[in-house]
Kinemage of the C-alpha trace (Angstrom):
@kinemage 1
@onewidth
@group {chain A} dominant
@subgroup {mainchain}
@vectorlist {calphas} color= white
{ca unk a 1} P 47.467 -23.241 11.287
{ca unk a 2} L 44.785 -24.282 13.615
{ca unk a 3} L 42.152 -22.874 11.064
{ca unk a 4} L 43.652 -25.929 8.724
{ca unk a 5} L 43.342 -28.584 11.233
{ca unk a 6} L 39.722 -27.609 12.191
{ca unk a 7} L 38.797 -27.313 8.394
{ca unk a 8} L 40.786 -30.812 7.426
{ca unk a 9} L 38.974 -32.402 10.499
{ca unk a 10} L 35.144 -30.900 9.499
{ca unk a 11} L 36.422 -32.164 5.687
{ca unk a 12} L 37.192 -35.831 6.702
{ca unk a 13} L 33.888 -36.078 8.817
{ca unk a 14} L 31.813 -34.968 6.152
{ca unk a 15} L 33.409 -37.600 3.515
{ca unk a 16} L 33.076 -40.285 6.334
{ca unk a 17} L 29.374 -39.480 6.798
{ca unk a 18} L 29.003 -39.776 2.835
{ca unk a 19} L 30.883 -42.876 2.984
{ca unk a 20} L 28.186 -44.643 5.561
{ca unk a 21} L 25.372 -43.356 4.150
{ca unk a 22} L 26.315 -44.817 0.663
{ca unk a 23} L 27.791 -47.869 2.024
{ca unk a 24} L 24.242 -49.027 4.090
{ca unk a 25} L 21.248 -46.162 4.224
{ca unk a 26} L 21.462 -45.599 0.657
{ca unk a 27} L 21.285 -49.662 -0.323
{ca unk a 28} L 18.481 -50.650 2.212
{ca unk a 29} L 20.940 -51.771 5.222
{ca unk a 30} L 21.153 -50.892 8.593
{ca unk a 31} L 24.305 -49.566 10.362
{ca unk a 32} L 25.978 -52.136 12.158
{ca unk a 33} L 26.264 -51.233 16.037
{ca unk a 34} L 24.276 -47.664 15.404
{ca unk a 35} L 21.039 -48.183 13.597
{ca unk a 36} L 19.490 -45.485 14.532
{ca unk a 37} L 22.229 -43.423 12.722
{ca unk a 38} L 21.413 -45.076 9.635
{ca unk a 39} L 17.823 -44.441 10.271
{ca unk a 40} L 18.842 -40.865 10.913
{ca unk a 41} L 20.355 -40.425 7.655
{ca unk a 42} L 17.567 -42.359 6.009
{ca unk a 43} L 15.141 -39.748 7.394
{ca unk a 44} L 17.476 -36.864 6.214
{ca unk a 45} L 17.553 -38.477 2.695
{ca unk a 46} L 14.045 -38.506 2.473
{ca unk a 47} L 13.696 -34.903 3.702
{ca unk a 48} L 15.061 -33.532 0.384
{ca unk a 49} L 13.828 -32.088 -2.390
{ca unk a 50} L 14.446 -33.689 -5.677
{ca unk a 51} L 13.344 -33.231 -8.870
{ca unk a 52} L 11.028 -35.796 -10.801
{ca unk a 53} L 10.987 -37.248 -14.342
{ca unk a 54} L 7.930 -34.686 -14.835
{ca unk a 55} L 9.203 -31.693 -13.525
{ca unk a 56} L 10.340 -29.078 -16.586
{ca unk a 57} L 13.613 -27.582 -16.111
{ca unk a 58} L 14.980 -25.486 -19.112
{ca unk a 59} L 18.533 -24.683 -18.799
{ca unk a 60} L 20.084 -22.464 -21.608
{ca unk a 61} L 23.345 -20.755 -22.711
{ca unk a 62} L 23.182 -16.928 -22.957
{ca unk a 63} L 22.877 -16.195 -26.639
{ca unk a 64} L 25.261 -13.788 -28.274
{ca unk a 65} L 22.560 -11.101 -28.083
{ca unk a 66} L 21.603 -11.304 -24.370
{ca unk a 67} L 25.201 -11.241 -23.731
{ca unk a 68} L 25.819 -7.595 -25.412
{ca unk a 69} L 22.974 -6.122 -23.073
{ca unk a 70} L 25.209 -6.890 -19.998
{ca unk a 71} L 28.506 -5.256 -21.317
């Protein structure tokens, strides 16, 4: 039972840390009363890797074929 509490807790702090970071970071705004959280999160944001218009990525379905080699 506790394991649920701790788990819905960790669950709503994650969505409310989503929900600040979309609401000012992610449009150019400070946090109101903690802007260093937002500049924080703005730091974080940056810190990730994402994938550019020129970057090739080739994702695929198995063909009929390849799947019959892994039966």
């Amino acid at each position: 039972m506790v394991a649920v509490v701790v788990v819905m807790v960790l669950i709503l702090l994650v969505a409310g840390v989503v929900a600040v970071y979309v609401a000012y970071p992610h449009r150019g705004e400070d946090v109101p009363a903690v802007p260093w959280v937002g500049d924080a999160m703005a730091k974080a944001a940056d810190a990730m890797p994402v994938l550019d218009d020129d970057d090739e990525v080739e994702f695929r379905l198995q063909g009929a074929e390849e799947s019959q080699h892994l039966r």
